[in-house]
GUPALUM-502991 format. One line per field, with one value per residue (C-alpha): residue number from 1; residue in three letters; x, z, y. Coordinates in nm, 4 decimals. Layout:
<nodes>
num	(NUM  ...)
residu	(ALA  ...)
east	(X  ...)
up	(Z  ...)
north	(Y  ...)
</nodes>
This chain:
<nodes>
num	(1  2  3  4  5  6  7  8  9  10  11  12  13  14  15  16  17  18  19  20  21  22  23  24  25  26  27  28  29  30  31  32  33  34  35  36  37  38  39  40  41  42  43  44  45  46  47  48  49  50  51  52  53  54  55  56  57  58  59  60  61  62  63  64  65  66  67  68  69  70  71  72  73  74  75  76  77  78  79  80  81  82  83  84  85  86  87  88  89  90  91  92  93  94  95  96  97  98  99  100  101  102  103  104  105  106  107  108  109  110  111  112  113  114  115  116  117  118  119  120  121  122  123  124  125  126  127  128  129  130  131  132  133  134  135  136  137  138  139  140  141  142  143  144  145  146  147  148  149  150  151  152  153  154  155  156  157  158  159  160  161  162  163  164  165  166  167  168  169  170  171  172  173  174  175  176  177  178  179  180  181  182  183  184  185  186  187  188  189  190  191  192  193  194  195  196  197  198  199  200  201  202  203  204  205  206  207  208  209  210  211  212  213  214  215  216  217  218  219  220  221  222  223  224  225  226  227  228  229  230  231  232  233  234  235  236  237  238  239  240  241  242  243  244  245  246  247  248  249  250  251  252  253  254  255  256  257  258  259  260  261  262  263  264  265  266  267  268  269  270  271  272  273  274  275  276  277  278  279  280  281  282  283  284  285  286  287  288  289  290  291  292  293  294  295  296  297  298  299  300  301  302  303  304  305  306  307  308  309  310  311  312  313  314  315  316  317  318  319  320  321  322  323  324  325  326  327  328  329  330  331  332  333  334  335  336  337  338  339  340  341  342  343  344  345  346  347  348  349  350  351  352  353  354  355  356  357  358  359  360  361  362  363  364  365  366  367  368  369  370  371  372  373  374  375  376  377  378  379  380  381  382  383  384  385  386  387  388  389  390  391  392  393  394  395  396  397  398  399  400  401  402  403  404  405  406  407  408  409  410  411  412  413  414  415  416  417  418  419  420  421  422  423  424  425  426  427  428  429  430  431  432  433  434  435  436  437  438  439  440  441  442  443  444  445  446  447  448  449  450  451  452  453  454  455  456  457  458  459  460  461  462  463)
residu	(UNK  UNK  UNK  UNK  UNK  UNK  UNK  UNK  UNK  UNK  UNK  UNK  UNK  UNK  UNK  UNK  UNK  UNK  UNK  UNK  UNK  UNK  UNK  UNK  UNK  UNK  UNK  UNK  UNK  UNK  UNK  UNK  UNK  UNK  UNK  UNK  UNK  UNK  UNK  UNK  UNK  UNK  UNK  UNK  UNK  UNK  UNK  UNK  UNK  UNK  UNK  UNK  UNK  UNK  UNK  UNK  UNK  UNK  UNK  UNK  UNK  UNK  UNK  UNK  UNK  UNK  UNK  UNK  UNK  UNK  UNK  UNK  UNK  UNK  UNK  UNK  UNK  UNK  UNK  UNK  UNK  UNK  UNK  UNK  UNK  UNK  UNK  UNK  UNK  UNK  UNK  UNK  UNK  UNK  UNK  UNK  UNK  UNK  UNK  UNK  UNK  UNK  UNK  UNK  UNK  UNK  UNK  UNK  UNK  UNK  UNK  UNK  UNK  UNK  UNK  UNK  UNK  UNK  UNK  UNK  UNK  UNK  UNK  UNK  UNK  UNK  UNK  UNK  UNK  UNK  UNK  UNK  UNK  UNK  UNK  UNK  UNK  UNK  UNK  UNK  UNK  UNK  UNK  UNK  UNK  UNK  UNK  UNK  UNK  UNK  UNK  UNK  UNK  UNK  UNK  UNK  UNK  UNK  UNK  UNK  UNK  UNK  UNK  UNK  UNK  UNK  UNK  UNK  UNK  UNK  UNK  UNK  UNK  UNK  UNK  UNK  UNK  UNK  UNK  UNK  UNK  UNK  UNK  UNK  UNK  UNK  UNK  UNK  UNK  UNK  UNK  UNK  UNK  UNK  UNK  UNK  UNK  UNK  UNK  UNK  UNK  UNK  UNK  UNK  UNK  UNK  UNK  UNK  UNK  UNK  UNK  UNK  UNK  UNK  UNK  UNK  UNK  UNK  UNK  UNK  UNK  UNK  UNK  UNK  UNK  UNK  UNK  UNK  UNK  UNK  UNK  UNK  UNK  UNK  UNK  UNK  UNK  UNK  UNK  UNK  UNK  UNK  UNK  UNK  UNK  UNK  UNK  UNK  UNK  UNK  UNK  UNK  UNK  UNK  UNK  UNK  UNK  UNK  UNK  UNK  UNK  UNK  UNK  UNK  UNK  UNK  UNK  UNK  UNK  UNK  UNK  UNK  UNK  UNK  UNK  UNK  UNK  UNK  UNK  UNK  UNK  UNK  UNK  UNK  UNK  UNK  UNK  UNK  UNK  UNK  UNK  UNK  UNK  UNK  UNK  UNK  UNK  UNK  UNK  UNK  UNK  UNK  UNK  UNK  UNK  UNK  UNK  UNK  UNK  UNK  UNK  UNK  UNK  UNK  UNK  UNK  UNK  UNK  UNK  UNK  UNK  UNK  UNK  UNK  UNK  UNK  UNK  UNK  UNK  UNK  UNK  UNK  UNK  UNK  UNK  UNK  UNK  UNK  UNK  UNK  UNK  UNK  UNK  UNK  UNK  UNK  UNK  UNK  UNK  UNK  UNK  UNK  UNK  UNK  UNK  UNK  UNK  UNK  UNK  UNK  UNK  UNK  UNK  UNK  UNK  UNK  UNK  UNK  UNK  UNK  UNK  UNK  UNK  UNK  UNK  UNK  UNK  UNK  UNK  UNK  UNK  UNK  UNK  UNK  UNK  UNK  UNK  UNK  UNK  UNK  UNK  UNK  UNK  UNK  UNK  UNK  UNK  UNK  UNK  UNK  UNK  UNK  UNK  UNK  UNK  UNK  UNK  UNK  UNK  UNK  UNK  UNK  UNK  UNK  UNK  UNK  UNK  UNK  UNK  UNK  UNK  UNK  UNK  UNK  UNK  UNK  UNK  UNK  UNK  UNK  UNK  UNK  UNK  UNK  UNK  UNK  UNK  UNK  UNK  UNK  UNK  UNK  UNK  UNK  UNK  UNK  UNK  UNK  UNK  UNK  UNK  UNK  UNK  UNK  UNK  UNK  UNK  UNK  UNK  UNK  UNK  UNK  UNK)
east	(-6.7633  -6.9475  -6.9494  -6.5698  -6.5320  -6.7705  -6.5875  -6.2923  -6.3881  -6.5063  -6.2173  -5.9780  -6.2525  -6.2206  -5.8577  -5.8300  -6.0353  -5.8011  -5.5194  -5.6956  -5.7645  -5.4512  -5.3140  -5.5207  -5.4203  -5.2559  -4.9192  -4.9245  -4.9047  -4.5829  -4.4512  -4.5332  -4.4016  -4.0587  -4.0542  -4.0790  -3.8435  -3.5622  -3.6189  -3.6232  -3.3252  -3.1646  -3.2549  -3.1443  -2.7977  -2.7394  -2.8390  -2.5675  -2.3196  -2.3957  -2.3492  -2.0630  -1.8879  -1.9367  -1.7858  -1.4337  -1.4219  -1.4680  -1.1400  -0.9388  -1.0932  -1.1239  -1.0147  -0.6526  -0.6375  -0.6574  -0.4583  -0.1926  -0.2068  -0.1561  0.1177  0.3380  0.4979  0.2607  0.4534  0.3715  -0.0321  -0.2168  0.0985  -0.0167  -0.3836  -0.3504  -0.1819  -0.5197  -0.7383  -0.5975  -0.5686  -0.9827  -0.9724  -0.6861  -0.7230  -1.1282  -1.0378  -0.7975  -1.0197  -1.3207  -1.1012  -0.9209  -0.8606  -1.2029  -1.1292  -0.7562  -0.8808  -1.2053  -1.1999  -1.1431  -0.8147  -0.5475  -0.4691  -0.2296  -0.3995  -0.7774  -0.8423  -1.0286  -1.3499  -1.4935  -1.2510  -1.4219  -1.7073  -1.8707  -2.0940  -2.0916  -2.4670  -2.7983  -2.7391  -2.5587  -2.2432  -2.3327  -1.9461  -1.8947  -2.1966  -2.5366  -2.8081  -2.6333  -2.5905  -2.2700  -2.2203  -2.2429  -1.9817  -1.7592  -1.7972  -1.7216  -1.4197  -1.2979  -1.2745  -0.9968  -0.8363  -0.8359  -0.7286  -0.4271  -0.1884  -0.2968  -0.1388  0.1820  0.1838  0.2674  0.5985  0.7476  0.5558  0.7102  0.9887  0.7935  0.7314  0.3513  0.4355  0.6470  0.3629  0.0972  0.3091  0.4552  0.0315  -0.0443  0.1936  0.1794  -0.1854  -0.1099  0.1263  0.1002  -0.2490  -0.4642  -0.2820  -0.2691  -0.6475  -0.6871  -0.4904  -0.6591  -1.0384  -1.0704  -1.2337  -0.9478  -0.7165  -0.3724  -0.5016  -0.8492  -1.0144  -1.3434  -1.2853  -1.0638  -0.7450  -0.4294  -0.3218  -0.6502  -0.5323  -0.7900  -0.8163  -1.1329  -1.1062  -0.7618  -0.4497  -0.2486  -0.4154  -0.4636  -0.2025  0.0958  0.0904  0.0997  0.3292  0.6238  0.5933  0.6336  0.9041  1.0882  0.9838  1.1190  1.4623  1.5353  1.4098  1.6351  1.5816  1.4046  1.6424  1.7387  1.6105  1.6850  1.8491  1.5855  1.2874  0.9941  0.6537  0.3259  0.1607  -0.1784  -0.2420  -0.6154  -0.6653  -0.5269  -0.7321  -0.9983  -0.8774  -0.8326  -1.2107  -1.2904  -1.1202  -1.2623  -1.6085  -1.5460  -1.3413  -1.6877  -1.7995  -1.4324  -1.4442  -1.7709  -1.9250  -1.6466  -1.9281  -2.1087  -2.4460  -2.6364  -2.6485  -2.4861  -2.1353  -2.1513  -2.2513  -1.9616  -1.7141  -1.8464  -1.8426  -1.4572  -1.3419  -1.4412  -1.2975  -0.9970  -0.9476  -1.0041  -0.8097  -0.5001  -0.5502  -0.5187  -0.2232  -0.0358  -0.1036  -0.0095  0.3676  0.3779  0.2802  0.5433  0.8119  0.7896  0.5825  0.3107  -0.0013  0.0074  -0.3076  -0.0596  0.0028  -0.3592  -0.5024  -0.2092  -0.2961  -0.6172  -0.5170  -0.3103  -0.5454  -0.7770  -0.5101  -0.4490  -0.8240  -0.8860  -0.8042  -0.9728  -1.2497  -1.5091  -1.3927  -1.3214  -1.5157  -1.5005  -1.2772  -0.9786  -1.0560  -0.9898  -0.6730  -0.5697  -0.5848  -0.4008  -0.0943  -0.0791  -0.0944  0.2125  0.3774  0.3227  0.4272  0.7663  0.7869  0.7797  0.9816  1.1931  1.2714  1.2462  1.5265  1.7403  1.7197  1.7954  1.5194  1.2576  0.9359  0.7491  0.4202  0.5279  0.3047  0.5299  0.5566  0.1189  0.0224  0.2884  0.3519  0.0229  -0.0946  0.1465  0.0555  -0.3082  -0.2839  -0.1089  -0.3242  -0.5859  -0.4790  -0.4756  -0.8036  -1.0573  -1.3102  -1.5985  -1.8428  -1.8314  -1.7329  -1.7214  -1.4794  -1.3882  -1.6332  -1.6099  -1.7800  -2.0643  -2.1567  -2.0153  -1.8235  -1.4431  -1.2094  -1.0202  -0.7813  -0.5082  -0.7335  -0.9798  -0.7560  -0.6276  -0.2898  -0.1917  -0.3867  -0.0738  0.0980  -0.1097  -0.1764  0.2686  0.2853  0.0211  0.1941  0.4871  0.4142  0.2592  0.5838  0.7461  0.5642  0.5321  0.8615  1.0415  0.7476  0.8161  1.1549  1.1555  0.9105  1.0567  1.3477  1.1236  0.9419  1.2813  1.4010  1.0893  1.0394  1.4322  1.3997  1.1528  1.2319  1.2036  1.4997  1.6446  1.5398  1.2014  1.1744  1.3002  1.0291  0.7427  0.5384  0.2371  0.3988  0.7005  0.4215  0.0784  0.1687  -0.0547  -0.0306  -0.2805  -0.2761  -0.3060  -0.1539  -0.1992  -0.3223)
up	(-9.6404  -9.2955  -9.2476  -9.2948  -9.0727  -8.8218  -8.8297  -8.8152  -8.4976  -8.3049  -8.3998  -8.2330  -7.9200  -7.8764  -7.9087  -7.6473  -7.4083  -7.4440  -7.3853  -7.0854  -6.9495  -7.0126  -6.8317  -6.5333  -6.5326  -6.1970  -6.2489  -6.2277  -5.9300  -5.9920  -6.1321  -5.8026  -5.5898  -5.8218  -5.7456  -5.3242  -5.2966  -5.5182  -5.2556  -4.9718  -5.0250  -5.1189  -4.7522  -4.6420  -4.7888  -4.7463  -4.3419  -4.2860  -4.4779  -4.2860  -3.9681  -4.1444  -4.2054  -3.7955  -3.7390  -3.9236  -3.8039  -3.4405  -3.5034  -3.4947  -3.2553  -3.0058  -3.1050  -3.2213  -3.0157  -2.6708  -2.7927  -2.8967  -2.6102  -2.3627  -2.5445  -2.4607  -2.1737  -2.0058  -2.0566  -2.4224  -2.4342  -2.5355  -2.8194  -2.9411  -2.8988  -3.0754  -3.3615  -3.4237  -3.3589  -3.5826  -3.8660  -3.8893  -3.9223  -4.1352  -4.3808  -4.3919  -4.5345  -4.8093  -4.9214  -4.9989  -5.1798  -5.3888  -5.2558  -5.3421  -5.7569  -5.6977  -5.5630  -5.7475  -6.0824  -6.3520  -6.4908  -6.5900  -6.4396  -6.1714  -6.0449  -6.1022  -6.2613  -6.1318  -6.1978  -5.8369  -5.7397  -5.4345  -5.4644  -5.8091  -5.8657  -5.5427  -5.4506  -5.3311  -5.6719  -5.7078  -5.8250  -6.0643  -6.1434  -5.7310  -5.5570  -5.7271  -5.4414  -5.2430  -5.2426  -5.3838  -5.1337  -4.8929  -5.0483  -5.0611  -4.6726  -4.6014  -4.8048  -4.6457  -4.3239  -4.4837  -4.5659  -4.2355  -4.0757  -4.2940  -4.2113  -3.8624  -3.8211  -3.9138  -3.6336  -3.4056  -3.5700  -3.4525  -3.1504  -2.8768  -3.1215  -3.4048  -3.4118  -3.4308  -3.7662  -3.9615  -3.8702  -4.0529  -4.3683  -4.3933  -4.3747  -4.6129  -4.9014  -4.7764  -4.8508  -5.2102  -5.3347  -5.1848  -5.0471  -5.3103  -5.6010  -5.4256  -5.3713  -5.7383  -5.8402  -5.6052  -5.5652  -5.8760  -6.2281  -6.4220  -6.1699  -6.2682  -5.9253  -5.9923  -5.9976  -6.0632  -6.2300  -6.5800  -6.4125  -6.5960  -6.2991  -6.0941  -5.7479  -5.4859  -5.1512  -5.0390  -4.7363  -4.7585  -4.7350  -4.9846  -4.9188  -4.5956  -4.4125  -4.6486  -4.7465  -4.3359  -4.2492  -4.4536  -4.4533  -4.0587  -4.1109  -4.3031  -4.1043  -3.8010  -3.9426  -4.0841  -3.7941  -3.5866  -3.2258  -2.9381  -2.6597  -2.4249  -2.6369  -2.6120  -2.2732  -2.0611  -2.0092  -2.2203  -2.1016  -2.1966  -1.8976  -1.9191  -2.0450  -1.9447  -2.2494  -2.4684  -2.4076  -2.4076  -2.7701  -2.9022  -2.8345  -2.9934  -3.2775  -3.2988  -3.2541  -3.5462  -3.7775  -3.8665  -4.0379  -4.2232  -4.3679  -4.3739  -4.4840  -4.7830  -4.9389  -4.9822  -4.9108  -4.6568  -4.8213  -4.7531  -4.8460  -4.5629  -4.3341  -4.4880  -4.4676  -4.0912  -3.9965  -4.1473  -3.9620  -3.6436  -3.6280  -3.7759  -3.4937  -3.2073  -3.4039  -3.4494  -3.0185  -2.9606  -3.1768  -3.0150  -2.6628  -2.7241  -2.9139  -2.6412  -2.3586  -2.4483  -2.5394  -2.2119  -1.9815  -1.9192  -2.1528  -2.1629  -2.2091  -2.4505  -2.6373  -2.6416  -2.7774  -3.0021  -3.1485  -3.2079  -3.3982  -3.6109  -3.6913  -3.7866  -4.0451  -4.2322  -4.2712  -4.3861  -4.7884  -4.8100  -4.6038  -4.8505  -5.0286  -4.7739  -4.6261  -4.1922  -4.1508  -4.3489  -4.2165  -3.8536  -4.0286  -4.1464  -3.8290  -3.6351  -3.8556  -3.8522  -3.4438  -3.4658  -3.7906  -3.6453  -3.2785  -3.4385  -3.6422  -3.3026  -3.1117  -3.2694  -3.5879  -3.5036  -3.2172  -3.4481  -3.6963  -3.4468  -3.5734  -3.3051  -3.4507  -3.1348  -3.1681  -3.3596  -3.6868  -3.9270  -3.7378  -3.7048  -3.9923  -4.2731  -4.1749  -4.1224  -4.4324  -4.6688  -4.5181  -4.5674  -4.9129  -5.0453  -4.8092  -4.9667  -5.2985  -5.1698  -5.0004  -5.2076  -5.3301  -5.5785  -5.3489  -5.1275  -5.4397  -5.8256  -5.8788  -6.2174  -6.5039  -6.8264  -7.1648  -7.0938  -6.6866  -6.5615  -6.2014  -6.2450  -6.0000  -5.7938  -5.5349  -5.5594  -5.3702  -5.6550  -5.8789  -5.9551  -5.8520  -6.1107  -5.8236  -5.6012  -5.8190  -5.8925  -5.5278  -5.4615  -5.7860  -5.5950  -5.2377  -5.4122  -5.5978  -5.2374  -5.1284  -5.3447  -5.3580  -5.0028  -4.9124  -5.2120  -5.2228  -4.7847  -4.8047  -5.0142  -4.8762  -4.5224  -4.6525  -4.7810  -4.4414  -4.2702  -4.4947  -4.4920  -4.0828  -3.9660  -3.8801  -3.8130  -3.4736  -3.1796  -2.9606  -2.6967  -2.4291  -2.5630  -2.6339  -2.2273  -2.1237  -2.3230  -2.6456  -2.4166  -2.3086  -2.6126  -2.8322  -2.6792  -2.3523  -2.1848  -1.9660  -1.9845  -1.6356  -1.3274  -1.0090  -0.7954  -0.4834)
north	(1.0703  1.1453  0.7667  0.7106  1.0318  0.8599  0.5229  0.6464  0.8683  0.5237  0.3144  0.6287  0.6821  0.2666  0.2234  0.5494  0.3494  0.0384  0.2512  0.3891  0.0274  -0.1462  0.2145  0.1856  -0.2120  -0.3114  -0.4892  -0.9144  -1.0355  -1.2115  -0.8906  -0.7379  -1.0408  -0.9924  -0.6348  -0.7094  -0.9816  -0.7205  -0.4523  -0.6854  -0.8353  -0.5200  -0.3585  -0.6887  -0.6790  -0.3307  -0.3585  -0.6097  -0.3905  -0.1026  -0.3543  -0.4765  -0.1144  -0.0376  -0.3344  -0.3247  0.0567  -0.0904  -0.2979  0.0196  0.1980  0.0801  -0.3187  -0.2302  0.1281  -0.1147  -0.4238  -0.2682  0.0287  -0.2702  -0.4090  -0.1328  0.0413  0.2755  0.5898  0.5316  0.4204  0.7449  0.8116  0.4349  0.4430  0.8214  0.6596  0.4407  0.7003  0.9410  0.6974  0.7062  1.0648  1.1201  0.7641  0.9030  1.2040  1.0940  0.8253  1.0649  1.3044  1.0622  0.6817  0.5643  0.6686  0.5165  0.2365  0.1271  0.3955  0.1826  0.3177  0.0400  -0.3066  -0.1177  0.1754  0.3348  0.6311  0.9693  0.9538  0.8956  1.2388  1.3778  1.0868  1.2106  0.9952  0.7879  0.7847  0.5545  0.3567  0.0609  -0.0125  -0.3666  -0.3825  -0.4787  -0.4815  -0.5052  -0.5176  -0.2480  0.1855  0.2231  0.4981  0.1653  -0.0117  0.2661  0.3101  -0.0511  -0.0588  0.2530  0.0898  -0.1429  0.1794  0.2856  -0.0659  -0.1606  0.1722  0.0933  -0.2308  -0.0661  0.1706  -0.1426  -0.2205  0.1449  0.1635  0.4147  0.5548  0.7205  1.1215  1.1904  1.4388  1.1592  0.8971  1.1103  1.1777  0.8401  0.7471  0.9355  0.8381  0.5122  0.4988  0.6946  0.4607  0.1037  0.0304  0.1956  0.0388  -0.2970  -0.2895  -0.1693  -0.4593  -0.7268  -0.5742  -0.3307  -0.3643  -0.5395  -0.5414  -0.7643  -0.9677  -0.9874  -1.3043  -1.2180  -0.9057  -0.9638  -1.0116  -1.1375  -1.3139  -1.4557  -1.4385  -1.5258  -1.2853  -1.2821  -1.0249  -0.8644  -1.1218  -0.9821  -0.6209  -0.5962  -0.8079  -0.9034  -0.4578  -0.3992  -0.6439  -0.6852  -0.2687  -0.3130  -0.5211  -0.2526  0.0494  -0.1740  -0.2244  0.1163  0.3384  0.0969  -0.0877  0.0922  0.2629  -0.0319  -0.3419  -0.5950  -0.5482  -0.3853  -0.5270  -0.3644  -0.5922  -0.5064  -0.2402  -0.3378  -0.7385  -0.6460  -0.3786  -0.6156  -0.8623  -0.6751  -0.5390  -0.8506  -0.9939  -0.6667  -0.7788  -1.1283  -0.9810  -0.7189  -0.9543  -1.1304  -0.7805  -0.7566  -1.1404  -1.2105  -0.8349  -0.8722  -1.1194  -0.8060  -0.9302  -1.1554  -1.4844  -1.8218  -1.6968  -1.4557  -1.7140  -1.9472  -1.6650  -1.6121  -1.9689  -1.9954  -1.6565  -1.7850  -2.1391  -2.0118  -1.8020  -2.0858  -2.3201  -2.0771  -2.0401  -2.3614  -2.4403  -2.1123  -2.1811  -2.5435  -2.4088  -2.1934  -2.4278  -2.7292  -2.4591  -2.2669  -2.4575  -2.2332  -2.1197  -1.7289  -1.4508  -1.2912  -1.6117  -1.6942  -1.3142  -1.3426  -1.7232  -1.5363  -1.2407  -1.4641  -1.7123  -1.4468  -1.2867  -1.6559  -1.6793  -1.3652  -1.4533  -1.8165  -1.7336  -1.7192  -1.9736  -2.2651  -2.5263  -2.5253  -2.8328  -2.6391  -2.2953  -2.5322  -2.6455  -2.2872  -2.1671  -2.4252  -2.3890  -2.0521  -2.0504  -2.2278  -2.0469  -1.7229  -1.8243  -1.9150  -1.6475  -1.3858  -1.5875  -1.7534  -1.5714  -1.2302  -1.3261  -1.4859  -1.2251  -0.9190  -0.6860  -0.5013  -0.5164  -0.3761  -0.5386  -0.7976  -0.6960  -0.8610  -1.2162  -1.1736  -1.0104  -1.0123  -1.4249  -1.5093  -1.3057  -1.5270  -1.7809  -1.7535  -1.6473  -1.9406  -2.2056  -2.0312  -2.1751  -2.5137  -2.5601  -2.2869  -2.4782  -2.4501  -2.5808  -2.2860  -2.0380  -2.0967  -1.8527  -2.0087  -2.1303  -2.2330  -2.0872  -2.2459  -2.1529  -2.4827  -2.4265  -2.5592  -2.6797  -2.3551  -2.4738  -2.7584  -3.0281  -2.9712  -3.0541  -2.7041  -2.6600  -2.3563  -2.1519  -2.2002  -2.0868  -1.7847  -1.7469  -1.7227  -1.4904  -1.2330  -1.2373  -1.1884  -0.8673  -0.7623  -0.7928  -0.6653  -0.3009  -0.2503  -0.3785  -0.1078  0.1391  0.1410  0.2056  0.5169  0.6826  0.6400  0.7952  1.0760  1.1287  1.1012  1.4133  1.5931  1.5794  1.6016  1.2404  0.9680  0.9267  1.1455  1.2446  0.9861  1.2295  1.2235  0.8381  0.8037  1.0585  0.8695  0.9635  1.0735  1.3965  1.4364  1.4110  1.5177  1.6837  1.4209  1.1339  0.7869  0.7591  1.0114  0.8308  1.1703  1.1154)
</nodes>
């Protein structure tokens, strides 16, 4: 018996010290190697997000705060450049309390659900559904700053005629009921637009066509024709004040458009390089073909057609560019410099309406027009969107050979259409009830928005 006992004592005392040994046992080398090149590329990713988020938030203030404060009169800059400012306190705000969870909760096809209410959950880990190498508290940030962004570019439709207390309201259920749906239904987790994602109908928009631009502008469209024509247009003459802000605003939109298309490939690989490379000669091309429109029409190559060329090629690329290659993004651009230039003066003069900034004829034109280009040229070279059962990359735009993603591309910029142009008009009506009117008085629209609304003037010409 002692000798079992005894055995029995050195087999536990030698499998101990194995444990021990394997215990103290330093991890492979390749397992280490693996474990560095994760983190790396994780701070990697998650630094050029970060960039990325500073970036789009730098397109509102100060990028769209200056372009459009030049744009109009000067009686009316700090009521303009108020309306963008504002917008990053006020869209901030609502997304942290409840746009995030609308937006990006998984819910139903239409609209997410509430379990990200007041961030829960929103921390240093990632998110694998949407972004797997960064915080999810990162990509929360960055798509905030669409949030912020897209009500923006409304503000320039009802420039100098809006009160400051029916802009905030109609923001707010603006942003309740047609942007966080729409990017639920585009971006989210089986969203009826999704792509990637489960959708029903896979409609491709890489950066924010449908989202961003179609929401913005065909809703500046409507808030131009129901709150009416500014006092005096078109008879008096209503030129930008300042050309030099604008310009300046518009370079700070070029410069800051790389972090909105090519941060929305949500890492620093290739397809933010493509999606950087795309954004940029979209932009040049669509100032070219502008200024040239522009140039044969009236003889003389404007700053404000050029910025504006800019601005518009910039919205068309925004939905293909991550998935085009640089030759179409060139092409992209060029036809939307003339498309758009068309659109703002020719169309909007025909049809009578007084979109002040001309949002619609930029971003709601540009945006369709984008979107469904983006059908044609998207190609699986730059992103394999769709695959087969078995991993193999299929065909995605009409070039490829897939011309059902026209179709799909028309069926999404139609439903964008459709909800911000319906979903707009109520709640305009709303606002108009709520506040006594969405416009302020003809005495105050003469005196200026800077004092009616702020009791402040942009610029001090005392002596």
């Amino acid at each position: 018996m002692k000798r079992i006992f005894s055995m029995l004592s050195l087999s536990l005392a030698g499998a101990a010290h194995m444990f021990a040994q394997a215990a103290a046992t330093p991890p492979s080398p390749t397992a280490a190697l693996e474990a560095g090149v994760k983190a790396a590329q994780s701070s990697a990713d998650n630094a050029w997000m970060l960039v990325s988020c500073a970036l789009v938030l730098m397109m509102t203030g100060p990028g769209l705060a200056l372009f459009y404060g030049g744009l109009v009169r000067r009686k009316n800059i700090l009521g303009t450049m108020m309306q963008s400012f504002i917008l990053m306190a006020i869209a901030t705000v609502l997304w942290a309390l409840v746009g995030y969870s609308l937006s990006f909760g998984e819910g139903n096809p239409f609209i997410g659900d509430l379990r990200y209410l007041f961030l829960a959950g929103v921390g240093g880990d990632p998110n694998t559904t949407y972004a797997a190498t960064i915080p999810h508290q990162t990509f929360m940030t960055f798509q905030m700053m669409f949030a912020i962004i897209t009500p923006a570019l409304i503000t320039g439709a009802f420039a100098e005629r809006m009160k400051f207390s029916a802009m905030l309201l109609f923001t707010v259920l603006w942003s309740l009921v047609v942007y966080y749906p729409l990017a639920h239904m585009v971006w989210g987790n089986n969203g009826y637009l999704n792509a990637f994602l489960g959708g029903k109908v896979p409609c491709l928009d890489f950066a924010g066509g449908t989202v961003v631009h179609i929401s913005s502008g065909v809703s500046a469209l409507v808030c131009a024709i129901v709150m009416g024509k500014r006092k005096g247009y078109p008879n008096e003459p209503m030129k930008p004040h300042s050309l030099v802000l604008s310009f300046i605003g518009a370079c700070l939109l070029w410069v800051g458009w790389f972090g909105f298309n090519a941060g929305s490939a949500l890492g620093a690989g290739s397809l933010a390089t493509s999606a950087f490379v795309a954004t940029h000669f979209g932009a040049a091309a669509a100032a070219c073909g502008w200024l040239l429109a522009e140039w044969l029409m009236h003889g003389k190559p404007s700053v404000l057609g050029g910025i504006s060329g800019a601005v518009a090629g910039l919205v068309a690329i925004t939905p293909a560019s991550g998935f085009v290659k640089p030759m179409p993004a060139l092409i992209i651009g060029f036809i939307a410099g003339i498309f758009c230039f068309y659109m703002v003066v020719k169309v909007k003069n025909m049809l009578g309406y007084d979109d002040s900034l001309d949002a619609f004829g930029v971003h709601g034109a540009g945006g369709t027009l984008g979107a469904i280009l983006t059908g044609v040229f998207a190609t699986k070279d730059i992103n394999p969107a769709f695959k087969d059962a078995a991993g193999v990359a299929l065909p995605v735009g009409m070039l490829e050979g897939n011309g059902g993603q026209v179709v799909n591309q028309v069926i999404g910029v139609a439903i964008a259409w459709g909800i911000a142009a319906v979903l707009t008009f109520v709640i305009l009506k709303i606002v108009g009830a709520v506040t006594g009117g969405l416009r302020v008085s003809p005495e105050e629209e003469t005196e200026g928005l800077d004092l009616s609304q702020h009791g402040e003037e942009g610029y001090n010409l005392e002596a």
